[in-house]
N, C-alpha and C positions, 0 to 999 in steps of 0.2 A: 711559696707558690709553686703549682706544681707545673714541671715544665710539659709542652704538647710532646706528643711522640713523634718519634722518627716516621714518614710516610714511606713505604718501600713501592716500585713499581712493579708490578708482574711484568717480568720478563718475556712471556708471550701473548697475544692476544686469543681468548677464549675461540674457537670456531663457531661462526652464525647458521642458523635454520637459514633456509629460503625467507621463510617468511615469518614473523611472530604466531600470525596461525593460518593455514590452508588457506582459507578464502575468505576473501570480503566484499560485503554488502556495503553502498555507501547509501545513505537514506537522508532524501533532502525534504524537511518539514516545517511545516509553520509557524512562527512564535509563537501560537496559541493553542500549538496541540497539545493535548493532555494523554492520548491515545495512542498516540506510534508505537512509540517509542516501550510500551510495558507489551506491548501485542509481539513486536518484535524481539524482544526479549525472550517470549515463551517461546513463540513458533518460530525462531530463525537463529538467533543466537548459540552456538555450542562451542565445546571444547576443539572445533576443528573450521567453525564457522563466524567470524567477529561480522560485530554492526557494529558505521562508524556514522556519527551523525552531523547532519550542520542544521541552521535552523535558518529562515528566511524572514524577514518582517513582514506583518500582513495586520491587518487594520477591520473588525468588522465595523458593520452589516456583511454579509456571505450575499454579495451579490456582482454580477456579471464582470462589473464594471471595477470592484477592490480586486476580486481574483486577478482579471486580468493584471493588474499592476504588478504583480509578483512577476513576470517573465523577467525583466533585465536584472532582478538578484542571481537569475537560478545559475548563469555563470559561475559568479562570481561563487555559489554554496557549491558548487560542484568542483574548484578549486581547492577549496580549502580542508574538503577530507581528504589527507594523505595526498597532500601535495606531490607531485611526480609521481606517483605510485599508480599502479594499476588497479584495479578494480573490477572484482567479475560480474558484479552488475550493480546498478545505481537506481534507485527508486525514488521519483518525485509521489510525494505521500500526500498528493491532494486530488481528488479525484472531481469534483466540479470545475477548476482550475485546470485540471489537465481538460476538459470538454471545450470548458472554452477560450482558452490558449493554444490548444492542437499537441494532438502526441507527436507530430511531426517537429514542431514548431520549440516543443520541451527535447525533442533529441537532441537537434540541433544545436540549443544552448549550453545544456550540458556537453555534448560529446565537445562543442570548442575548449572547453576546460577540460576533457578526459575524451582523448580521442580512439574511437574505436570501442569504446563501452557500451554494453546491451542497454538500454534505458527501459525501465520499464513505469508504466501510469497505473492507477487504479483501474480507472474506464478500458485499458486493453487488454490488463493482466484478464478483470473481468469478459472480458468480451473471449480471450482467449479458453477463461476456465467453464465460460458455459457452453461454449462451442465440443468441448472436453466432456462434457456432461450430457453430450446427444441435445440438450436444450437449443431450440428455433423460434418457442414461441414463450415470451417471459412475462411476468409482472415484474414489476419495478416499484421498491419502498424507498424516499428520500424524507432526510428530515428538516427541507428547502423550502425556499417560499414555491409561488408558482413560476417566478418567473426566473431563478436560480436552476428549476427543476425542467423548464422546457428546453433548454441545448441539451439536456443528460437523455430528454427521450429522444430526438432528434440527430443523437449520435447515436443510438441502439437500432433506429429505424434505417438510419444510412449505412450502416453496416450489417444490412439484411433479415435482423430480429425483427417479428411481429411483437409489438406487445399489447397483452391482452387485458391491461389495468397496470394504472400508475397512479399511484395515494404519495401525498407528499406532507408534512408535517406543520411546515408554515414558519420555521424557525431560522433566524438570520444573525445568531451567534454561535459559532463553535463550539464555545466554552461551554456553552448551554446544552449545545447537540449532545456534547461529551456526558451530561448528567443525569441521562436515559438511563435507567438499568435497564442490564439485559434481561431481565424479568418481564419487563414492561414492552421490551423490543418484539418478545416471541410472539405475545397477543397480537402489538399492531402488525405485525408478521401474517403472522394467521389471518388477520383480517385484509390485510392489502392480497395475500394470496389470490388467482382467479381460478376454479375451477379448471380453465382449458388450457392454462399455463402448465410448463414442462418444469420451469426453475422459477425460484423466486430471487432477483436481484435485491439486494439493500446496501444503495451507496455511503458514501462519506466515511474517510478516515478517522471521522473525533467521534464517528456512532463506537460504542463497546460492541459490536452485533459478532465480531470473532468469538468473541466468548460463548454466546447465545447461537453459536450457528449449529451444535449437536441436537440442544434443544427445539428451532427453529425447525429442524426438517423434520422430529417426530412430531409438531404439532402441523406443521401443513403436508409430510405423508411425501414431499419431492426436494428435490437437493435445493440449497442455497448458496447464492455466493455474495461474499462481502466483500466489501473496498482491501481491508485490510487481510484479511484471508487473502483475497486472489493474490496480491502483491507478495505476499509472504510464501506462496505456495510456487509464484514465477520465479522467487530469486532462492529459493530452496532447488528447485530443480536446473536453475542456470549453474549453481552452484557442485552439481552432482550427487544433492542427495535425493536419490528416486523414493528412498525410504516410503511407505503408507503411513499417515499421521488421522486416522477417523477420530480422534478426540476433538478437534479440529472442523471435521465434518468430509463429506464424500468428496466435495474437489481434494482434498487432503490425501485423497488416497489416487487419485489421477495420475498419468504421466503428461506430461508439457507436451502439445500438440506441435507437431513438427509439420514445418512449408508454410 
């Protein structure tokens, strides 16, 4: 039998980077997305920029009242990426949930687990990229019932947008939003467009419409912004990369509005 080897200790300890990489995204999403997490991969993810993810329990039907239930995990998901660690910004990846929980209300619980961290929602990131995009008066495509779909207009109206048509889909699972192709997204895209609109908004995290958002704006002719775009394009520039990314679509090539 052959005997183990001698184990020897290195004599010094190797010297550490700051940090394993530059910067990090911490991304808090739902147990039933299917969507974040590949979107963030493409557009956030690099050799100088990690995602780190947690996931939260969430229960459909996609209505007012399951969303709401998610607020007292988001703590506790916002602890658990990189415990002690800092983070240069933190992404709650539900954007119906952020409307009607409050982006105030989602800062709040995350920052008590990471204090002092930007937090960014879909509905502000969006609000912020179309405000970027010169857009004042929008259309808005959800793939929500109606009644999922009226706090998301009612946050767009209380934060000074007109909008000038809002088509909603009728769908009250996630999983299912998620199995849209973005082929099928561009048309109802083009269709939900209004003529007098500036931008076309199209909510929800579990839509694929990041992929579809190059195609989306040569069929309706004006910029788009998606849940997962705008989120991805806030913690790219919290992050320091001001880089243009148009594969992506025009907010992509925006800089982050400041005040």
């Amino acid at each position: 039998m052959d005997m183990a080897p001698d184990i020897h200790l290195h004599p010094e300890r190797p010297a550490l980077d700051p940090r394993p990489l530059e910067r990090r995204v911490g991304l808090i999403i739902l147990a039933t997305d299917h969507t974040t997490e590949p979107d963030y991969r493409r557009m956030v993810a690099s050799e100088r920029i990690g995602v780190y993810v947690a996931r939260v329990a969430y229960a459909n039907p996609t209505t007012p009242e399951n969303l709401r239930k998610m607020q007292p995990a988001l703590t506790e998901a916002a602890a658990l990426i990189l415990p002690d660690e800092k983070l240069d910004a933190i992404c709650y990846s539900c954007t119906s949930a952020s409307v009607v929980i409050g982006d105030l209300e989602i800062e709040a619980a995350i920052q008590t687990a990471k204090p002092g961290v930007t937090v960014v929602t879909p509905p502000m990131a969006a609000m912020q990229g179309l405000r970027g995009l010169g857009a004042k008066t929008i259309s808005v495509l959800t793939p929500y019932t109606i009644e999922t779909s009226r706090p998301m207009a009612e946050y767009f109206v209380r934060h000074g947008f007109n909008i000038a048509s809002f088509t909603c889909l009728g769908f009250d699972d996630d999983r299912e939003m998620a199995r849209i192709a973005p082929s099928t997204l561009v048309e109802l895209a083009r269709q939900a467009m209004h003529p007098d609109a500036d931008a076309l908004f199209v909510s929800c995290t579990a839509l694929r419409s990041a992929l579809a958002a190059v195609a989306i704006e040569e069929a309706i002719g004006r910029p788009v912004v998606t849940s997962n775009q705008a989120t991805a394009w806030n913690c790219l520039r919290l992050c320091g990369d001001d880089s243009a990314h148009p594969e992506w679509g025009r907010l992509m090539t925006c800089p982050l509005p400041r005040g």
